[in-house]
FIFI-228231 format. One line per 5 residues: number of its first residue (from 1); their letters; for each residue x, y, z of C-alpha. Coordinates in pm, whole numbers. Example, Ala and Ser with C-alpha at 12.3 -4.5 7.8 and 13.67 -1.06 7.14 Angstrom:
BEGIN
1 = AS = 1230:-450:780; 1367:-106:714
END
This chain:
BEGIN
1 = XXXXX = -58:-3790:-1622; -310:-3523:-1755; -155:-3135:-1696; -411:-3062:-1436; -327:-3363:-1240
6 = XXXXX = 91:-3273:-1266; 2:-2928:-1105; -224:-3037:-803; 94:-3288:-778; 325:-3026:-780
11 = XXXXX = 121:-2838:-515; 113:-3135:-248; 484:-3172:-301; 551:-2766:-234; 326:-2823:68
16 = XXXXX = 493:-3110:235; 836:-2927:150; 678:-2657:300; 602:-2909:593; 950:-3010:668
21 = XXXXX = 1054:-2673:707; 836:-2578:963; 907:-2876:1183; 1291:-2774:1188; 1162:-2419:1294
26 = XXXXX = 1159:-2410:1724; 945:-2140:1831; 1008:-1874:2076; 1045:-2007:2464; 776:-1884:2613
31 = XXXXX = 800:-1609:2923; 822:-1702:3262; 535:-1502:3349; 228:-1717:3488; -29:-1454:3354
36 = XXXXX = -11:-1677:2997; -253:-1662:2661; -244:-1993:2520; -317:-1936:2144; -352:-2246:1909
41 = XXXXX = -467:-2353:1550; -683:-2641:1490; -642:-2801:1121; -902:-2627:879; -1237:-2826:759
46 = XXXXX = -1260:-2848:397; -1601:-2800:187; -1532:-2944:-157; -1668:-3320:-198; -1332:-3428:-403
51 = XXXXX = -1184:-3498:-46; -1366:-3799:39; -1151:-3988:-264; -813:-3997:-119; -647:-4065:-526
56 = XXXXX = -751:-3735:-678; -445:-3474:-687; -737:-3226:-564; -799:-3441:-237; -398:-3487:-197
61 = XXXXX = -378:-3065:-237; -677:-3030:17; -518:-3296:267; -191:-3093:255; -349:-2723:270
66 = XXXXX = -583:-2749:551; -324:-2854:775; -19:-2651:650; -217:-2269:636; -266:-2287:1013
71 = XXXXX = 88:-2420:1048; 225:-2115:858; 10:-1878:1000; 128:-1888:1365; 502:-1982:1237
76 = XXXXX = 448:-1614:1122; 402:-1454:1458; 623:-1304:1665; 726:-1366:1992; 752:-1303:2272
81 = XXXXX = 404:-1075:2230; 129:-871:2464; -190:-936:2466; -390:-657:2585; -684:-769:2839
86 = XXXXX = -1009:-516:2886; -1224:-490:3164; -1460:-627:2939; -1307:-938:2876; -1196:-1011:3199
91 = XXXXX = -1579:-958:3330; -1728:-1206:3092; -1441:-1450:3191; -1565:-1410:3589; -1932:-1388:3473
96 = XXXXX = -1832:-1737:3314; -1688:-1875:3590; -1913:-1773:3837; -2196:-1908:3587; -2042:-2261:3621
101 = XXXXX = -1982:-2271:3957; -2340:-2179:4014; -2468:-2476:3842; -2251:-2698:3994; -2385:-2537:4297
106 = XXXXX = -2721:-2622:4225; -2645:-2970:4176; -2504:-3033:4494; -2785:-2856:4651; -3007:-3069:4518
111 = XXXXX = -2815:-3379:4583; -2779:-3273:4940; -3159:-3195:4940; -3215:-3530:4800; -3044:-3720:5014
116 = XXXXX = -3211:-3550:5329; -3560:-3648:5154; -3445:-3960:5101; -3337:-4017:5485; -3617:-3894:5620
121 = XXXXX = -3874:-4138:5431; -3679:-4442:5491; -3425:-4427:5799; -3567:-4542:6164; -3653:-4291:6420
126 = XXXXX = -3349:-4330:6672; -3063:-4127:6798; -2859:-4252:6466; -3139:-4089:6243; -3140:-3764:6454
131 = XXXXX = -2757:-3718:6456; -2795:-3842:6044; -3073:-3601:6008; -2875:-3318:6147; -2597:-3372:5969
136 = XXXXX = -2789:-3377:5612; -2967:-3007:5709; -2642:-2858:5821; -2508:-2972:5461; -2821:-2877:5269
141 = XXXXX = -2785:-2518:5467; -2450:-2496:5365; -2480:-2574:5004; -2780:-2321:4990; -2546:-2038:5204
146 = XXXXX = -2304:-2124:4894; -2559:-2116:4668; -2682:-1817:4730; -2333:-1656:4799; -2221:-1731:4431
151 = XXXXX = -2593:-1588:4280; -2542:-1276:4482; -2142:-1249:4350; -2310:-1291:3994; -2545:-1019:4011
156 = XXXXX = -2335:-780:4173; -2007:-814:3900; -1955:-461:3733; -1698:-383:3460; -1586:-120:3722
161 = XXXXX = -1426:-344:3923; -1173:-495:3676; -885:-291:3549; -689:-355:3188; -426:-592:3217
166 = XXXXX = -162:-779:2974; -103:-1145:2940; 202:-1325:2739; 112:-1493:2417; 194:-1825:2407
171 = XXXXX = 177:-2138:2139; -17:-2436:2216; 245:-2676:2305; 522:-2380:2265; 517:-2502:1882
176 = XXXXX = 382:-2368:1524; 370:-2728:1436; 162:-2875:1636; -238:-2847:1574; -514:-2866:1866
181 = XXXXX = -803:-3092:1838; -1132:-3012:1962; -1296:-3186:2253; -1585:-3390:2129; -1820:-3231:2383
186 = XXXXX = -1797:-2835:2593; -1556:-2622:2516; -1091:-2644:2547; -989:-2617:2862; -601:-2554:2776
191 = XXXXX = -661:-2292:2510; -750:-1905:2519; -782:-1838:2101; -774:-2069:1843; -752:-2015:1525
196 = XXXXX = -988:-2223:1288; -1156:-2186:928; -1219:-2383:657; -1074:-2444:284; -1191:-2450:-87
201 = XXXXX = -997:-2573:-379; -1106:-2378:-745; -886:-2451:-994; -552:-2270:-898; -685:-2090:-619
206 = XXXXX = -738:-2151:-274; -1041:-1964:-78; -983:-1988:309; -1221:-1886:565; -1024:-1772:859
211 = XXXXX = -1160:-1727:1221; -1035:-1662:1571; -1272:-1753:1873; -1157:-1687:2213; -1265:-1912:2489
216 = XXXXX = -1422:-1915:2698; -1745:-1839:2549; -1656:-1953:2215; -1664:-1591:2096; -1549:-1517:1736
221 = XXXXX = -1345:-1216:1722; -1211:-1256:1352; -1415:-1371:1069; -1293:-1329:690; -1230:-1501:367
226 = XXXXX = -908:-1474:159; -869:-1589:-200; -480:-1644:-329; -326:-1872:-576; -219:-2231:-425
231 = XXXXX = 183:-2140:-500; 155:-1826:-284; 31:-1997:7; 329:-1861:217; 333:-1503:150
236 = XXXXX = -42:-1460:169; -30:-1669:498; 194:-1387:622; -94:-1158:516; -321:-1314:712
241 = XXXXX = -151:-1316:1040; -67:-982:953; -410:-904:961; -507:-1140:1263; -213:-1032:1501
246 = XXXXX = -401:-670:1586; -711:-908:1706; -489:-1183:1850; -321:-891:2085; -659:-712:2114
251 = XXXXX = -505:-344:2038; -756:-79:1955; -778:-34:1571; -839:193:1344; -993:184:950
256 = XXXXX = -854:394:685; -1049:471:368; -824:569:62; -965:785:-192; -731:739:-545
261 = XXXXX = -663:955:-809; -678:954:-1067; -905:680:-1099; -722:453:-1337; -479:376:-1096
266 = XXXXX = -693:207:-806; -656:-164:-981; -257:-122:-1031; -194:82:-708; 65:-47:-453
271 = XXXXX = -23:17:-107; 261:-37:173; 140:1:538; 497:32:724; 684:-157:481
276 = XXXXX = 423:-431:445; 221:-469:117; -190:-453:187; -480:-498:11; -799:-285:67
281 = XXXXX = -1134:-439:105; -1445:-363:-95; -1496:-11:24; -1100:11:-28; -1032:75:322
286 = XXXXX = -767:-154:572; -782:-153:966; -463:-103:1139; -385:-61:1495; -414:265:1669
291 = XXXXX = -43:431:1583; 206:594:1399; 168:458:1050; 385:491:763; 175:484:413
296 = XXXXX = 332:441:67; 160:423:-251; 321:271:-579; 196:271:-959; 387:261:-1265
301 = XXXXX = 381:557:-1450; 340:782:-1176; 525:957:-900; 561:769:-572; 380:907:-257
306 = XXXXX = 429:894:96; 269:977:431; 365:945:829; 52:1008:1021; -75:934:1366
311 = XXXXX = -408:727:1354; -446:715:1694; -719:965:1737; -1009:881:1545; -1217:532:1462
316 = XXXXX = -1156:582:1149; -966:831:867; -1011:890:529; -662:944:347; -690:1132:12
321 = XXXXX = -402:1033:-273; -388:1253:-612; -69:1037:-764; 151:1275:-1008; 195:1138:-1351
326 = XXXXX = 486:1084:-1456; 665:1334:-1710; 862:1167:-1990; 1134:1449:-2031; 1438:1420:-2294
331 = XXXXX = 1715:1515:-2169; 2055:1607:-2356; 2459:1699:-2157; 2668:1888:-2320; 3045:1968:-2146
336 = XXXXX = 3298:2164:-2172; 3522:1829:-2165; 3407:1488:-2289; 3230:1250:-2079; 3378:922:-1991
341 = XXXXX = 3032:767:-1907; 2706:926:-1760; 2509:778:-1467; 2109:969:-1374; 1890:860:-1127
346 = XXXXX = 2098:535:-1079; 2097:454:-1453; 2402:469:-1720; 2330:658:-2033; 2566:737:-2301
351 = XXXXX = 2687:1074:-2275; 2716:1143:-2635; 2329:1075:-2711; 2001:1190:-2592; 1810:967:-2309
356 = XXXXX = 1476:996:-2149; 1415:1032:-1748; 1068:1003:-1600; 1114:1254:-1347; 1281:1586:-1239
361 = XXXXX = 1443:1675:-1055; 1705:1435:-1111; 2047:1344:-1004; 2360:1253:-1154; 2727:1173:-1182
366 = XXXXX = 2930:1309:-1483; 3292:1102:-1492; 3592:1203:-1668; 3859:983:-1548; 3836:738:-1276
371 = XXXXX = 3958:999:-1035; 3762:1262:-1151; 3351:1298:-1111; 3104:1574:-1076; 2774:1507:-897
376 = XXXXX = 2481:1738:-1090; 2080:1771:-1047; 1885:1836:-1366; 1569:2089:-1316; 1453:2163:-1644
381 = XXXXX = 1471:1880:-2009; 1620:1977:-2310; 1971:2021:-2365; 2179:2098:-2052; 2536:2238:-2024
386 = XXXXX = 2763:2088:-1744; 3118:2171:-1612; 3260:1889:-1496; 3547:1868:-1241; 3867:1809:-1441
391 = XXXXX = 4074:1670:-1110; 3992:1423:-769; 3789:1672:-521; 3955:1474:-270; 4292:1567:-314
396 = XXXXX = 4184:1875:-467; 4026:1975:-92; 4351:1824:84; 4537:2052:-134; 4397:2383:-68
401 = XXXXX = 4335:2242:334; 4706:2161:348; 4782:2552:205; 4518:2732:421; 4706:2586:736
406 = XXXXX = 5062:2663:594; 4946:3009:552; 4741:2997:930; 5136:2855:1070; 5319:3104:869
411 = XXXXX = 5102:3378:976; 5121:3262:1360; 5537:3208:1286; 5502:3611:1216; 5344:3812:1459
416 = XXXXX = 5669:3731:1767; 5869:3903:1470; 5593:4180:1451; 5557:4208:1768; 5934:4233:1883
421 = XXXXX = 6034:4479:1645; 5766:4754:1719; 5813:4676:2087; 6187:4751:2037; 6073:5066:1793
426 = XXXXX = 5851:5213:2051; 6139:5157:2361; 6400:5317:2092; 6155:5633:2050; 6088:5677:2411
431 = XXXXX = 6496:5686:2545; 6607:5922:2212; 6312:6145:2354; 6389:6107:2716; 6755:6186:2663
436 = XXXXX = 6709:6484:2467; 6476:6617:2706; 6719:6573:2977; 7066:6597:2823; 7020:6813:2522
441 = XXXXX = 7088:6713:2157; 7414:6643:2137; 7524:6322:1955; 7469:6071:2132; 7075:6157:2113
446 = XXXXX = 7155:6199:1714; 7247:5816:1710; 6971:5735:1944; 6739:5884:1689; 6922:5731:1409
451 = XXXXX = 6855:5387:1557; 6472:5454:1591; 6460:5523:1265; 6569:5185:1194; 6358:5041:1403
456 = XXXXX = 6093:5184:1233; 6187:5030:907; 6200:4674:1059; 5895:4704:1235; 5697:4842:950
461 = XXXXX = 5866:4517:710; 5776:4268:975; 5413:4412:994; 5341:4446:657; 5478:4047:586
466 = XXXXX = 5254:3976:861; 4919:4166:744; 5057:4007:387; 5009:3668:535; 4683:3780:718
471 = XXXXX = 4584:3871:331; 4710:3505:177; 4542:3341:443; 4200:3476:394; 4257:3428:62
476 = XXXXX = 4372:3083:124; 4028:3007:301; 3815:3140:50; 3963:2898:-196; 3910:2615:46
481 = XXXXX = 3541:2634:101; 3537:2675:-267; 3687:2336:-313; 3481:2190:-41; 3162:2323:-262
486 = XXXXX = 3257:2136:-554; 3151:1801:-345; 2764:1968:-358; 2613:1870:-694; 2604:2133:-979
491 = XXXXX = 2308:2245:-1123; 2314:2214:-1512; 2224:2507:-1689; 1933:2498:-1955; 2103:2571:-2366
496 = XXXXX = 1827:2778:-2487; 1770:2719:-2888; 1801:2971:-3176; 1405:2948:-3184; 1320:2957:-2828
501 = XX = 1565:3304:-2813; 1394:3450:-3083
END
């Protein structure tokens, strides 16, 4: 088997895998709401001539593709979902209605019409023929009355008188598997949107044109051709209902133009729209729903940039991007203690040599022992002196916690002790000095004095241990919140060289 035929081989088999595991997938039950959107996909025409023989490996890939891309692409939506219905839409749909009901209005006038002719040319002249004849006006009068009724409905319908509603998306036949087929003749009754296109085989690449028509009216709302490689079927089918779901739920949208700098950087860029990967059209602009949007932009070699903006305001926005390039800086540690190993910006480096980081700042993790780490940010390249923690800031904190609270309980334990003995001072000074004032200073006031004088002396010990502890425990704190700042990261200070200082 020739190489080209082994790949298209390879393809049908991936596709028919591919197969099987959307047929164990059960969709979403559908709501129990009767106000339903019944969304389908019909299987996709192909235009490339290699289909009519069913033996080539090209007709085999075809035969597989055109049925599995619709598959995957409503497998890929999510629901339960909202469609949003405008006033718009919901006019046409009565304009529509009220246009076939007014044919089929006509014809029964002129069938009722017809037959009247046709009784009055050949029925007999009798009481039978006047009761028949009456009979046929009254029902060509009524079919006009309805007739004319509908026209006058139709003329008078004004987008004013409908209001924006929501109806449930729904899956033909609740399932991703199943494809609709077209009535030969008029338009699906049992369908809202389907989604339809057609295929093209070139070499490893698949071209798919991809439409949405809503009915009825057989309107197309989405019309646009996607190129991808055969063996990325899946993720690009994810694009594309990425793309069609805004449309499918009829939300207002919104284009973005993106204007890259520098210039090199537009064929490599990487462009994330909320987490999901896009890619911008000719003009390089997307269309995305009328929200919040979170943009990210990706390129090797330079700095990655973000934005959070609200595109809900405009038709469209132009988003300008001047991407940093990156800075190849050297970078060298030097400690006051040696290194164990050496971790920046998620990367180990050995701490005895050199290494290189594209960016600064940057952060790192300097270990010593496998209790013992110091978390650092590096501002400037060249050669960088660190400190490293020498012990486990963990127990280190514990530590001083456990002696800031031993010196909060001691000093707590001291103030009763404080407190008694100048209360007892103070009581001891007042009765020596009431009872010399009253009784003279004999000796009994002599020992009264004595013993406020030693009162003194106890209360001034007991005040100064507790002002002491007062003291330890402010110092006590101080040295806490210093350990708890050795979790932050250090900054490492720049060596300056011999030449650079002269």
């Amino acid at each position: 088997m020739s190489k080209i035929s082994s790949r298209y081989f390879i393809v049908a088999l991936m596709c028919v895998m591919i197969h099987i595991s959307l047929f164990s997938q059960s969709n979403m039950s559908k709501d129990e709401s009767n106000d339903e959107w019944i969304l389908a996909a019909s299987s996709f025409t192909v235009d490339q001539e290699e289909v009519a023989d069913a033996e080539t490996p090209v007709s085999l890939a075809l035969t597989e593709i055109k049925d599995l891309l619709p598959k995957l692409i409503l497998s890929n939506i999510n629901l339960p979902a909202i469609r949003k219905v405008k006033p718009e839409e919901l006019l046409s749909r009565e304009k529509l209605d009220l246009e076939s009901s007014y044919i089929s209005l006509v014809s029964t006038y002129e069938s009722k019409l017809e037959t009247k002719d046709t009784l009055i040319i050949t029925a007999k002249e009798d009481d039978d023929f006047k009761d028949q004849l009456e009979e046929a006006e009254e029902a060509v009068l009524e079919a006009k009355k309805e007739l004319e009724e509908t026209d006058l409905k139709r003329k008078e319908l004004n987008v004013q008188d409908f209001t924006e509603t929501s109806e449930n998306i729904v899956l033909y036949k609740d399932d991703s598997s199943v494809l609709f087929t077209m009535p030969k003749t008029g338009e699906p009754n049992t369908i809202q949107g389907l989604i339809t296109g057609s295929i093209q085989l070139v070499g490893e690449y698949c071209h798919a044109k991809i439409q949405l028509v809503l009915y009825p009216g057989s309107k197309i709302l989405y019309d646009e051709t996607f190129t991808f490689r055969v063996n990325e079927i899946k993720s690009n089918a994810a694009q594309i209902t990425r793309k069609l779901l805004p449309v499918i739920q009829n939300e207002d949208v919104v284009s973005i133009l993106f204007q890259l700098a520098p210039k090199e950087v537009s064929d490599a860029i990487e462009i994330r729209v909320d987490g999901e990967l896009v890619e911008l059209d000719s003009n390089n602009a997307i269309v995305v729903s009328r929200n919040w949007h979170k943009i990210s932009f990706n390129c090797d070699g330079y700095a990655t940039a973000q934005t959070l903006a609200n595109f809900s305001e405009e038709d469209s926005y132009t988003v300008q991007i001047n991407l940093r390039k990156l800075k190849i800086n050297e970078i060298k540690i030097d400690s006051s203690i040696p290194l164990k190993s050496l971790f920046v910006n998620g990367l180990e480096f050995n701490p005895e040599e050199p290494f290189l980081v594209d960016f600064l700042p940057a952060m790192g993790q300097a270990v010593i022992s496998p209790n013992a780490a110091t978390y650092f940010i590096i501002t400037d390249d060249g050669n960088q002196f660190l400190k490293p923690n020498t012990q486990d800031i963990s127990d280190y904190i514990e530590k001083r916690r456990r002696l800031m609270y031993t010196s909060y309980g001691a000093l707590l334990l001291s103030f009763p002790f404080s407190f008694i003995t100048y209360g007892m001072y103070i009581d001891a000074n007042y009765s020596a000095y009431s009872y010399g004032i009253n009784n003279g200073y004999d000796d009994t006031y002599t020992n009264l004095v004595e013993k406020q004088d030693n009162l003194e002396k106890v209360s001034n010990v007991t005040m100064a241990i507790s002002i002491g502890l007062g003291v330890n425990l402010a110092y006590q704190f101080v040295r806490y919140i210093l350990a708890v700042n050795k979790v932050l990261p250090k900054k490492t200070k720049t060596i300056k060289s011999a030449s650079t200082e002269e």
